[in-house]
C-alpha positions in Angstrom: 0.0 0.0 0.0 1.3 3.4 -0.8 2.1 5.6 2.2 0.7 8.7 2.5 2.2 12.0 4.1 1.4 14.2 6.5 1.1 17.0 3.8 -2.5 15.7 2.9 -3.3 16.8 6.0 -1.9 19.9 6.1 -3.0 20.8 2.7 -6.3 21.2 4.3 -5.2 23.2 7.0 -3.6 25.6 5.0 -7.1 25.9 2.9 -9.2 26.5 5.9 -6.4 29.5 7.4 -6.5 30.8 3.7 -10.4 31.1 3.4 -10.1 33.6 6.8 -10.7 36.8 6.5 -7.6 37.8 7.6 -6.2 36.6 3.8 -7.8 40.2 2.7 -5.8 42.1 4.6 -2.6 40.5 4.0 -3.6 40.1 0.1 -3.5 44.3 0.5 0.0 45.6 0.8 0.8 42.6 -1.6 -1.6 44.1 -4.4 -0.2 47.6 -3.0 3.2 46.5 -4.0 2.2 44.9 -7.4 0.2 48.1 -8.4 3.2 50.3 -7.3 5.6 48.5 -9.4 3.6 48.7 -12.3 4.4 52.3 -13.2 8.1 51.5 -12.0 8.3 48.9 -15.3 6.0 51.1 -17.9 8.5 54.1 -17.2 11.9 51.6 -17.3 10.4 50.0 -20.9 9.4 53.7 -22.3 13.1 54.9 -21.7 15.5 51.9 -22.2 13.1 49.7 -24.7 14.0 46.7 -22.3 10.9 43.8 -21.7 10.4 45.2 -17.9 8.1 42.3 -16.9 10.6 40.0 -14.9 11.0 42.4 -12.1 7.7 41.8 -11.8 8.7 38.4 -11.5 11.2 39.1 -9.1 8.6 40.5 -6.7 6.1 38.0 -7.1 8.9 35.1 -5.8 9.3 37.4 -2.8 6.0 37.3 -2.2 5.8 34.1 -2.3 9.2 33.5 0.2 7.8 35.8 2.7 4.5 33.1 3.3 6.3 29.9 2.7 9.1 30.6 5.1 6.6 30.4 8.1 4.4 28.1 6.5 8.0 26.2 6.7 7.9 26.4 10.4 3.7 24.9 10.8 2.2 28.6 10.5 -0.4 28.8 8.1 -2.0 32.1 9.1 1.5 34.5 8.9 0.7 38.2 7.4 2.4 40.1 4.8 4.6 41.5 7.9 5.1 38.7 10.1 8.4 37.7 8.3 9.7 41.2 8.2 12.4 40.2 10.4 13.6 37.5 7.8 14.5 39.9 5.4 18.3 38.2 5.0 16.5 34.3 4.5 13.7 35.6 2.1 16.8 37.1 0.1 18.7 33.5 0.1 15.4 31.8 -1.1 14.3 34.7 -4.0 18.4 33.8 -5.7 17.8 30.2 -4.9 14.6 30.6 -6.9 15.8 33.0 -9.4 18.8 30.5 -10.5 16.5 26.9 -10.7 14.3 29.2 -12.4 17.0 30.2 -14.7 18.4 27.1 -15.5 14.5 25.5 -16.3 13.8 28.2 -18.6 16.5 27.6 -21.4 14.9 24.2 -22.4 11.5 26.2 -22.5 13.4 29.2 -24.3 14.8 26.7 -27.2 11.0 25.0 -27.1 9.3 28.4 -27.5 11.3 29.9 -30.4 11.1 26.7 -32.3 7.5 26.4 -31.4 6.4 30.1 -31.2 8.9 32.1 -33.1 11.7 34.4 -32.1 9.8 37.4 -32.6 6.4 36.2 -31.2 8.4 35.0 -27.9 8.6 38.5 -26.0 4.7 38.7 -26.6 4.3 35.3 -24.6 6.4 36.1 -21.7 3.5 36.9 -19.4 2.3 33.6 -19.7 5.6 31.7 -19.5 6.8 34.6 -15.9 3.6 34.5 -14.1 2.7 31.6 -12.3 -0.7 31.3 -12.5 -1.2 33.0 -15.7 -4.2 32.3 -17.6 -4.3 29.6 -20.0 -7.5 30.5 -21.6 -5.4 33.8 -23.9 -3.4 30.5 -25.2 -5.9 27.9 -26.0 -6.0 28.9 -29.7 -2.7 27.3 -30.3 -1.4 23.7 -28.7 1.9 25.0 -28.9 1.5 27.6 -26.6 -0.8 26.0 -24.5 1.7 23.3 -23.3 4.1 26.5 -23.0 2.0 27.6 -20.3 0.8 24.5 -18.7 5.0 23.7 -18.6 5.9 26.9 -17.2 3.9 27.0 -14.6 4.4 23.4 -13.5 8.3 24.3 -13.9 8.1 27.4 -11.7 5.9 25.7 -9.1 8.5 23.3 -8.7 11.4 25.5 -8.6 9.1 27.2 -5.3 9.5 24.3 -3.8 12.8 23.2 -4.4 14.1 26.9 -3.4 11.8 26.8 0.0 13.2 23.2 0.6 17.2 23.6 -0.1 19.2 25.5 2.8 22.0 26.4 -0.2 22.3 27.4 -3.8 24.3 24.3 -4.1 21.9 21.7 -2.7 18.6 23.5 -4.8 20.6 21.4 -8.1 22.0 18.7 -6.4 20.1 15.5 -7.8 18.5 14.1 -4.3 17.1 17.2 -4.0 14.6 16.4 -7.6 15.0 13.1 -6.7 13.3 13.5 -3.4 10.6 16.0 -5.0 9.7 14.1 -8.4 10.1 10.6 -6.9 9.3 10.4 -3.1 7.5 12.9 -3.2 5.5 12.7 -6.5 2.5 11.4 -5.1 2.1 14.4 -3.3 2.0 16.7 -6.4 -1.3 16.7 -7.6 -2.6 16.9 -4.3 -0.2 19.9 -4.0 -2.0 21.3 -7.4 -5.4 20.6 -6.8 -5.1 22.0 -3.2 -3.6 25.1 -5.0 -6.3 25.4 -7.9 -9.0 24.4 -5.6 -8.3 27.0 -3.1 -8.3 30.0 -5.3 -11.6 28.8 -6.7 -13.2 28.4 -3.8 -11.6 31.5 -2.0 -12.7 33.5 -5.2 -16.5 32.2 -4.9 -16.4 32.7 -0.9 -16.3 36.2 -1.1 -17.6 36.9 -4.8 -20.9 36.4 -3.1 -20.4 39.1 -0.5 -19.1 41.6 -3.2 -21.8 41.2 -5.4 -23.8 43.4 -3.2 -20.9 46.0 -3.1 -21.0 45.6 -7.3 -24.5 46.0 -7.3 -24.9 49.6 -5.8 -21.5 50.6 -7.4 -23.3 49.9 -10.6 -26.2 51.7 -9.8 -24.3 54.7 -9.0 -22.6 54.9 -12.9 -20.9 51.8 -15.3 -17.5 53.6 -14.7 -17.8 52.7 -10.6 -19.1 49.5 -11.5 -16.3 48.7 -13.6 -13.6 49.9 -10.7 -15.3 48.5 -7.9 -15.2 44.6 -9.5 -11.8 45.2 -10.9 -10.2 46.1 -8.3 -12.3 42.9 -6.2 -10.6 40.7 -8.9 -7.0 42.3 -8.9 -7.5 41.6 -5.1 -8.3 38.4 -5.1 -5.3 37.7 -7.6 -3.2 39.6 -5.1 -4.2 36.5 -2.6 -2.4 33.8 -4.7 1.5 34.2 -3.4 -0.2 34.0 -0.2 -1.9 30.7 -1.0 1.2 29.4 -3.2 3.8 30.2 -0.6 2.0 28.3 2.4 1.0 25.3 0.1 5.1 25.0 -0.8 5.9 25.7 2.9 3.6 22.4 3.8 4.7 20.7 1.6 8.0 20.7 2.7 7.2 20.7 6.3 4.9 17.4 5.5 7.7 15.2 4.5 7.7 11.7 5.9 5.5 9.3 6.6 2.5 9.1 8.9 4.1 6.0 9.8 6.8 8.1 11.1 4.2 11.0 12.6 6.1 10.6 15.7 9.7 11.5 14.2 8.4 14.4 12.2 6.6 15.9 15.2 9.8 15.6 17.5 11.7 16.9 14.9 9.1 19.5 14.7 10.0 20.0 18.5 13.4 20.1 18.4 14.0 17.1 20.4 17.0 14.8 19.1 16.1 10.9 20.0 19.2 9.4 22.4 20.6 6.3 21.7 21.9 6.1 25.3 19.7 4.2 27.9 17.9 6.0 30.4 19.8 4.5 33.2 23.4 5.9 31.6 21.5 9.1 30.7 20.3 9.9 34.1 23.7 8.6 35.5 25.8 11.0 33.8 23.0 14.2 34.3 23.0 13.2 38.2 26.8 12.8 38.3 27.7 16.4 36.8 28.7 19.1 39.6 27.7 15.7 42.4 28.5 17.2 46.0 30.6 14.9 48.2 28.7 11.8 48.4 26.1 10.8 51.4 25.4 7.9 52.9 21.8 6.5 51.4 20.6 5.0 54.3 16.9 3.7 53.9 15.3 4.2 50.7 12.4 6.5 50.5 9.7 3.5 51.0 11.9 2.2 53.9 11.8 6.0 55.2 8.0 5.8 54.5 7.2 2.7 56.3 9.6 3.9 59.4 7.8 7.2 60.2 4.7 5.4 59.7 5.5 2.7 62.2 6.3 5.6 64.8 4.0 6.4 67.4 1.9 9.5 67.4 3.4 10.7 70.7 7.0 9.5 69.6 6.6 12.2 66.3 7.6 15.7 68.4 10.6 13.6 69.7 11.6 12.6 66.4 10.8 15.6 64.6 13.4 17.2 67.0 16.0 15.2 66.6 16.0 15.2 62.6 16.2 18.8 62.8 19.7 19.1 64.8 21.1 16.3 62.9 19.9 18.5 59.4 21.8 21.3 61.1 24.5 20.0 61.0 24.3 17.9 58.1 22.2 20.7 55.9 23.4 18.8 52.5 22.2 15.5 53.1 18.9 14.8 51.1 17.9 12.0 53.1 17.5 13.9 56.2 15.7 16.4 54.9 13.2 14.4 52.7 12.3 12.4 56.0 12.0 15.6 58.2 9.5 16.7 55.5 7.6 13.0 55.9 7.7 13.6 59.6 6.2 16.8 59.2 3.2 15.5 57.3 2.9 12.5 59.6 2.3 14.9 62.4 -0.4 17.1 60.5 1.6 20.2 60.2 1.1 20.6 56.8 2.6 24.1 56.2 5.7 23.0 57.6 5.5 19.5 55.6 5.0 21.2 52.4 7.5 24.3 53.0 10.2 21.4 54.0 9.3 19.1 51.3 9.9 22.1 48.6 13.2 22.8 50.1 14.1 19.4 50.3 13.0 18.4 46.5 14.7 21.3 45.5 18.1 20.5 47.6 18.4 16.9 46.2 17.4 17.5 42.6 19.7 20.7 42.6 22.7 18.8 44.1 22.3 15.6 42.1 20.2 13.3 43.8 17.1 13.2 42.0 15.8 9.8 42.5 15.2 10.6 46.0 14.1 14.5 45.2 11.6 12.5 42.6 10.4 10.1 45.3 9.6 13.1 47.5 7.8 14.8 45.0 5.4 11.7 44.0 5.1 11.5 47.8 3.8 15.1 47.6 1.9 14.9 44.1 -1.6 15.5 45.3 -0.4 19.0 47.1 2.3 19.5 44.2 0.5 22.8 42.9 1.2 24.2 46.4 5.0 23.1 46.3 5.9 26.4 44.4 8.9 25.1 42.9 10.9 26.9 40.0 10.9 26.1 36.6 14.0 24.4 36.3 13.4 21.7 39.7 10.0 20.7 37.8 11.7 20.4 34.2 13.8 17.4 35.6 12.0 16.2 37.6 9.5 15.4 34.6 12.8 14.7 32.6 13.1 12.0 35.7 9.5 10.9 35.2 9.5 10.5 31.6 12.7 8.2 31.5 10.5 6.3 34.1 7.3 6.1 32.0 5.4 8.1 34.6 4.0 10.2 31.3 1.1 11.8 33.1 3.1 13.1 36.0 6.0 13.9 33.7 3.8 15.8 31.0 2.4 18.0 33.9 5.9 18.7 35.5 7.2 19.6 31.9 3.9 21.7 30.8 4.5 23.6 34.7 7.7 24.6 34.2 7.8 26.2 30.6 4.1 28.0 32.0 6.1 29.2 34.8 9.1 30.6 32.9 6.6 32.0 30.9 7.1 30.7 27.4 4.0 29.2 25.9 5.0 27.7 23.2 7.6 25.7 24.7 4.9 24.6 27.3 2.7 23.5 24.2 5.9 21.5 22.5 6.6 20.0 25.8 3.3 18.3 26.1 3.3 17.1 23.1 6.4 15.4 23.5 5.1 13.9 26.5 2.1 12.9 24.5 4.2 11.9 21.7 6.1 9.5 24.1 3.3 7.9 25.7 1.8 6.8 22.2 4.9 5.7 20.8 5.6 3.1 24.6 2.1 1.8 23.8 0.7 3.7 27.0 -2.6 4.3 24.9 -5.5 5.9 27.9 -2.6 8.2 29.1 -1.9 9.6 25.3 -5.5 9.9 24.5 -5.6 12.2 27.7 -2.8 14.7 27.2 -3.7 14.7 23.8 -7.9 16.0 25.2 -5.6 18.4 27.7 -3.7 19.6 24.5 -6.6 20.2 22.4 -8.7 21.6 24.8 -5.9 24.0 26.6 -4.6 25.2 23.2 -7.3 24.9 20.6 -6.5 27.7 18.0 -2.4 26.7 17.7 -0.6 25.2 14.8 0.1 22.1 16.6 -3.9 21.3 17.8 -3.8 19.3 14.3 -1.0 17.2 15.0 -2.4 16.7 18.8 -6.1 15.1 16.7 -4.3 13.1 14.9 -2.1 11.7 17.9 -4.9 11.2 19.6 -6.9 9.4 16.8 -4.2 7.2 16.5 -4.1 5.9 20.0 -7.8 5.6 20.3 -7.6 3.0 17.0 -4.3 1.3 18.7 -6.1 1.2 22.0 -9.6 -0.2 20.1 
């Protein structure tokens, strides 16, 4: 059976963020620039003679680079300005483009003047520049026709290629077209149709609106009439780098199977898979910057089942006593994890939960985070109270997760990036966590950070991967 990509997927959701509203305003400043320009190439052709149209060109390639860039990075719904601060990458892709452009042209330029003419070419070059020029002005001749239908499948592909490559270099190596017209072919016509589709349907979404603006500019004089719907249509044409750049952008940014869903979204993450095991990992994060060592001498349920075998009378005694011998050992764990169990064993639960934060804290700071971790799962009903920092409760869930403790762990890593106040780490975090807990077979505790994911977050990029995570599991678990 064939595999199929996640860029199906995202086709979609690039058609649902381009039928917004919000794809008229940023379709503005682009028709603003094109309408601008125009002037800018009548005046160069009246005084040098020279065929002005491929700066033109030039600025419709940028416009297309500053919407495929982010759509590169999952953002569908970007604005005209939102790369503005990309300036120096949309200038690296525009040359990428320019050259594959460049080079796929000549075998069209030898085609054209054997099938057109030499002096009939410069009349064509609208239709062989513009990317989704209109075929219907060459349908009179077959010749010209497949001119049109080849340019613009050969500049389409030249988008991608030149959102895809990192170097000028790597846009013509032969993996790169290999990749696109072989691994990736299946992908094309759904990349077309997505593309074609959308500015039909985008067109007939607001057409309808319009009419009524057509109407009374019509009734007011044929002139207005005439303005009104042009300028509607130029505006609507204005919308198509947006719609070509995103669809480009996801379609590099589907690669891969939905197989390999987990990968991609990792990789989306920024998290690099370890070979090491988890016991070597957590050996040589717990050994870095170690104070001297300390005697382990019970292990937290030995501690546990100790203070619960004391006697109610015997805890004030006891509590006592593990407080001089934490003054004057203030760096052992041990002793303070079981003054904080002592505390809580004799009902003073300020000082229990005051102790156990300092004590959590103390051992996971100094390198002894199994027994910090044990303290903390002691504590995990009254954990919101704890008011650790951000960087205790990111390993402490790093601790969890290596121990397949994934709802625990997705919490303590969701906590900490909310508390250091970044959002979108918080989001990529859980779905890590998520991520993690689908791929161990842990099915009912990925189907639930997947609901905490989609009902926490429900208008971000990543809600779509989250629906399909969690459709997924529920058809592994069924």
């Amino acid at each position: 059976m064939q595999k199929v990509s996640r860029f199906r997927g995202m086709a979609g959701e690039v058609m649902y963020q381009f039928m917004s509203p919000g794809t008229l305003f940023s379709a503005l400043p682009v028709l603003i620039v094109f309408s601008m320009l125009w002037p800018v190439i009548a005046i160069i052709e009246d005084f040098t003679g020279f065929f002005a149209l491929p700066i033109l060109f030039v600025a419709y390639a940028m416009m297309v680079g500053r919407f495929s860039l982010p759509a590169l990075q999952g953002v569908f719904d970007s604005g005209f300005f939102a790369g503005a601060g990309s300036g120096g990458k949309l200038w690296f892709f525009t040359i990428r483009y320019l050259a594959l452009t460049f080079a796929c042209a000549l075998p069209l330029a030898l085609f054209a003047s054997v099938a057109i003419g030499p002096k009939a070419l410069p009349g064509s070059a609208a239709e062989m520049l513009v990317p989704l020029a209109s075929i219907q002005q060459s349908s009179d001749k077959l010749s010209m026709t497949a001119l049109v239908l080849a340019s613009m499948l050969m500049l389409t592909l030249c988008l991608i290629v030149a959102t895809r490559a990192r170097t000028l270099r790597e846009s013509f190596s032969l993996d790169m077209w290999v990749w696109l017209l072989s691994e990736r072919r299946a992908d094309l016509p759904i990349f077309y149709a997505a593309l074609a589709g959308g500015l039909v349907i985008f067109f007939g979404v607001y057409l309808i609106p319009f009419a009524l603006v057509f109407f009374f500019a019509f009734k007011m004089s044929l002139q207005a009439g005439i303005a009104v719907s042009g300028f509607f249509y130029l505006w609507v044409l204005a919308a198509s780098p947006i719609l070509l750049g995103r669809m480009c952008g996801a379609f590099v940014a589907g690669d891969n199977d939905l197989d390999f869903a987990t990968e991609n979204i990792l990789a989306l993450l920024g998290v690099v898979p370890s070979t090491a095991s988890p016991q070597l990992e957590l050996k040589l994060a717990t050994e870095a910057d170690q104070p001297q060592p300390v005697e382990k001498k019970l292990s937290f349920n030995e501690m546990v089942a100790k203070i619960r075998a004391l006697p109610v009378d015997a805890l004030t005694s006891e509590i006592g006593k593990t407080k001089t011998l934490l003054a004057a050992r203030p760096h052992d764990p041990y002793i303070a994890v079981e003054l904080a169990m002592l505390y809580r064993r004799a009902g003073e639960a300020d000082k229990a939960l005051k102790t156990a934060a300092r004590a959590i804290t103390q051992a996971i700071n100094n390198g002894y985070a199994e027994i910090g971790v044990s303290l903390f799962r002691g504590f995990a009903k009254e954990r919101t109270d704890l008011g650790l920092d951000a960087q205790t409760l990111e390993i402490i869930g790093n601790v969890l997760l290596k121990q397949e403790l994934v709802l625990d762990a997705g919490w303590c890593l969701h906590e900490s990036a909310i508390i250091a106040g970044d959002m979108l780490k918080a989001q990529k975090k859980l779905m890590h966590v998520a991520t993690i807990a689908e791929e161990t077979g842990k099915y009912t505790e990925a189907i639930a950070l997947y609901n905490f994911f989609i009902s926490a977050y429900p208008g971000t990029n990543l809600v779509q991967y989250a629906k399909q995570g969690k459709n997924r599991a529920e058809a592994a678990k069924s």
